[in-house]
Each structure stands twice: as C-alpha cells, then as structure tokens.
Phi, psi and omega in degrees: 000126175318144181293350201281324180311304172329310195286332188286333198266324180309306180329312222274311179281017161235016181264338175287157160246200196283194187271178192269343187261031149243000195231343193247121190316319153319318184279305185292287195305349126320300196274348156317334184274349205229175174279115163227141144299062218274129198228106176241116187236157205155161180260166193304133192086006169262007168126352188288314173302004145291294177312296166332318194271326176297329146333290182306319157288314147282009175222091203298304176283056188239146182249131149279148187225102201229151181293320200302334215263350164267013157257007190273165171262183174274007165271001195133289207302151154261114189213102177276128163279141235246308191300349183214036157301309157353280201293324187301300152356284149340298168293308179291337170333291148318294186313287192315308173326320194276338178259301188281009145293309188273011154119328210301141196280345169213122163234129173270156161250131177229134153178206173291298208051089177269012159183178171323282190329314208274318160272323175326313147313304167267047130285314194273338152305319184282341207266350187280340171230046146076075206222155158261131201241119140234152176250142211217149177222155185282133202257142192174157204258012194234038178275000171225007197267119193261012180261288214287336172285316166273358155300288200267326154359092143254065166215032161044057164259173174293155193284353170326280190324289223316306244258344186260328164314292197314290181326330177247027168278128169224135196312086182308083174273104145012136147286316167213182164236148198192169180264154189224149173264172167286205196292297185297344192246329150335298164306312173266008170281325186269354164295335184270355190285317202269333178270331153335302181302298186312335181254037171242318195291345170298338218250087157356321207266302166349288155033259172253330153292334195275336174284355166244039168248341191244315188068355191212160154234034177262100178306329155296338166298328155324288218221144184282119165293129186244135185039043189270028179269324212190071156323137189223129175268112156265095217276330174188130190263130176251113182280224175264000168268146198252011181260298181310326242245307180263354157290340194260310191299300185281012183267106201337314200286343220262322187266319142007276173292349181282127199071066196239151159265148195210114187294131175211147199273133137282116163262349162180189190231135159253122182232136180216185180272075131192028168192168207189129198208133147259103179322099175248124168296122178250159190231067189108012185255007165089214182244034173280308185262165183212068170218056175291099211328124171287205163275004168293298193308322168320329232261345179279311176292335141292007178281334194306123191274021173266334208263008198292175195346050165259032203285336214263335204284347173308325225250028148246018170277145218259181188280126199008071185311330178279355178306157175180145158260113183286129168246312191201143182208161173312162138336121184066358173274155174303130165297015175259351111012281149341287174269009131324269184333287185333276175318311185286322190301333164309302159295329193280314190288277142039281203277344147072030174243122170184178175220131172284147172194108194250122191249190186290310207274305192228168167234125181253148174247121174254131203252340189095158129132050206034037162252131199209146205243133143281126141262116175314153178261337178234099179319131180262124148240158181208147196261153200242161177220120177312093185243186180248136175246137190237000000 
C-alpha cells in the first residue's frame, strides 16, 4: 500500500464519526433480526480487541473467532509462532464454518487479515449461509503510527514485526458497494417477481410475442435466478480506473455509511424476455449512488427501435432511475443488462405509447417487443444494509 494511501485513510478516521452498526438505532435493531459477519482487521495495537468488546456489548450473541485465542495455552499465556501462522488462519476459519453453520446471529473474525487472500476464504463462508459480510477496521489515527501501535500492542510484540506487518497491509478495494437485503426478504421479493410474470401473461399481446420469441412459459425454464439468497441494490460498480475508483473507496459520506441501514422502496417490475427486474425507489441516501448508465450503455437502449431519435427523453428520467435488484435474467446475459432493460422501459412510459391493464396488485403497461413495466398499486419498503462486495 502507497504511504499517500495511509495518510488518506489515517486523515479519513479522524474526520468519522463512530460506526453505524454501534451507534444508530436502526441499523442495531436490523442487524439483531439478521445474520451478520464482521471480518475485523487491523495491525496489532490498533484498536480491533476494543472494537471486538463493543460488538459484543451490542450484540448479546455474538461468537468470536480470533488469531489471539489459538495461540493462547491452556494457562493463559500468549506465545506467537511465526511458523503456524498458516494453521492459525484455519483455525479462524473452522471456527467461523462452525458458528454460521449453526445459525449464530454475529460473528467476529478478529485477527490482522494483511490482505484479500486472507479474507477471501470467510468471505465465500458468510456467503454459503447467507450472512451480511462487513469488513470492518477499528477507526483511530495511530492504526499505522508502528511507535504508537507498539506502545498499546499486548502481546510485547516488536516494531520490527509490526513495522513488517505494516508493509504488507493491504488496501482492500470492493468490486462494488451496494444495498443489500437480507435473506427473507431476498425470497420474497423473487417470489413476487414470479407472479408478477404471470399476470404480464394475462395481457394477449405480451403473450403471444412473448412464445414466439420463447416457445415456453415455464419460468425456470426462462430464466436463471439471480442472487435470490441476498438480493443487491448497486449503488457503484468499480471499474478499473484507480483514480475514480479510490476517490468513490476514500469518500467520507461513503465510509460513513457502510454498514448503516437504509429503507429503500420497490415500485414495480420490469419484464422482458430476457430479465425480470425490481424498479427501486432510493430515498436519503446522499451521493453513494453513482451508478447511472454510461454512453455505451444509452447507446444500447436507443437501439429499441421505438426509442430512434428519441434521445431528448433521458433528460426527462428522475434521480437514479436505474436502481434496481436483477432477480432473473436468460442464461449467460450480464446482469448489467437488467438495468438497460430497466431504463428503456422507463423511457417507453415517458413516450407514452402502451396498452394498459390494471389487475388488484398492479397497473401493467405493455410496450410490444415483450416488454412490459408492472407498477406496484402498494410501494413495498424493505430495510437494506449499505455494504461492500469483494
């Protein structure tokens, strides 16, 4: 990690205030109803065995899973070995397998974790039983200062290690951040996804363009379920430019929110033939998202040949018109797709050519080409928990 980075993140923890899933009523009374996974990292003396007991005290049930308790004896004692650091690894591993197999409602990883490779594994654990995975650091300015760290450190270890430590700490950048639901609500949103369709199949025309593009109306057969464990609202996709990319990762209101909850609306569903999409209303959520269609993507959504030099109606689509949770999509298409899918339908009301059909649940607008937008008659809220995907 660059030293400028250090400076930024040191800068960053003295500009925060404490995290949301200790301080804010909303956020603890969720993740008490829900399964979470805390991956707490850091170098010795910075504050994660602190953090850790703070957890702990807001979360009555929580199992730890720490580097510290497999190098203590059965006296007590702490004596680290250099040589089975490997096996220590393993051990939090096992452990962590072993409590979200059984349900436990918080679990910490407490240990350094100095890099991905290293989280990776109780990552691919939270997500095999459905978990909310945050990785989480104790926030404070002397988490990189290798004097001040070997001062409050107890377990006497030397500024060498630290300072060797410190060298291979490394900056865990996201693939994206997004909002995510929990389990149960994941389930009944792709339950409601499915009936939706069917009552699109009500609309004659829908119908019959859609078996002669398909041949079939058997929803597994359409379509691949996408995330119905854990549903995701994406707020920022991170490509490969790294200036953009640690400006959104460094952004104060960004780290603020992570792990915070934040209620956000389904308002209907877009359905086509090759995606089933939920239209999410965002409310209060600042400048987190930032995931508005680029111009490859306009330029796919103006391909709709109803939509031909109609170019003007983006600058009537509302503030991130494009949220959405990908529910089902064809076999192999990009789930960025979806929210394409989404966006032209979005455009099709806009232009106000459809046939209308209002059932008890919904009022559907059918556009031709199989497309067709539901609008919920009653807005769903559902509460979401702002995270990171790695």
């Amino acid at each position: 990690m660059r030293i400028q980075d250090l400076q930024i993140l040191s800068e960053l923890d003295l500009k925060l205030s404490d995290h949301c899933f200790l301080i804010d009523p909303d956020t603890i009374n969720f993740l008490k109803k829900s399964k979470v996974l805390f991956i707490n990292r850091g170098l010795p003396g910075s504050g994660k065995s602190t953090l850790a007991a703070r957890i702990c005290q807001t979360y009555q049930d929580t199992e730890i899973c720490e580097g510290d308790q497999f190098f203590t004896n059965e006296f007590g004692a702490y004596k680290f070995n250099k040589d089975r650091v490997q096996d220590c690894r393993l051990y939090i591993q096992q452990k962590v397998q072993e409590v979200c197999r059984l349900g436990k409602k918080c679990v910490i990883a407490d240990d350094t974790h100095l890099s991905y490779e290293e989280i990776e594994p109780l990552i691919r654990i939270g997500k095999e039983f459905n978990y909310f995975i945050l990785l989480i650091e104790a926030r404070s300015s002397h988490k990189f200062d290798v004097d001040k760290l070997h001062e409050l450190c107890r377990h006497n270890i030397s500024k060498a290690t630290i300072q060797k430590k410190l060298d291979a700490f490394e900056l865990i950048i996201p693939r994206f951040y997004a909002w995510f639901l929990n389990h149960a609500d994941s389930e009944f949103i792709s339950s409601l996804a499915k009936t939706c369709f069917q009552e699109c199949l009500d609309i004659l025309e829908f119908k019959k363009d859609f078996n002669d593009t398909k041949n079939s109306f058997v929803f597994e057969e359409l379509f691949e379920i996408r995330n119905q464990n854990q549903l995701h609202c994406t707020a920022k996709f991170l490509g490969k430019d790294s200036d953009l990319v640690k400006e959104y990762f460094f952004d104060l209101e960004v780290n603020q929110s992570m792990g915070k909850v934040f209620t956000i609306e389904i308002v209907g569903f877009s359905i086509t033939n090759r995606s089933i999409t939920a239209d999410v209303r965002l409310r209060n959520v600042g400048n987190l998202w930032q995931n508005d269609l680029n111009e490859e993507e306009m330029e796919e959504v103006m391909e709709n040949e109803i939509l031909l030099n109609h170019k003007s109606l983006f600058d009537e689509l509302k503030y991130a018109d494009r949220a959405h949770l990908t529910l089902a999509l064809e076999p192999n298409l990009s789930a960025c797709k979806s929210g394409i899918d989404l966006v032209t339908l979005k455009l099709l009301l806009i232009n106000k050519n459809y046939k209308n059909l209002k059932t008890n649940d919904y009022d559907l607008f059918y556009f031709g080409q199989c497309l067709c937008y539901a609008k919920l008659r009653k807005i769903i809220k559902i509460p979401s928990l702002f995270a990171a995907q790695y």
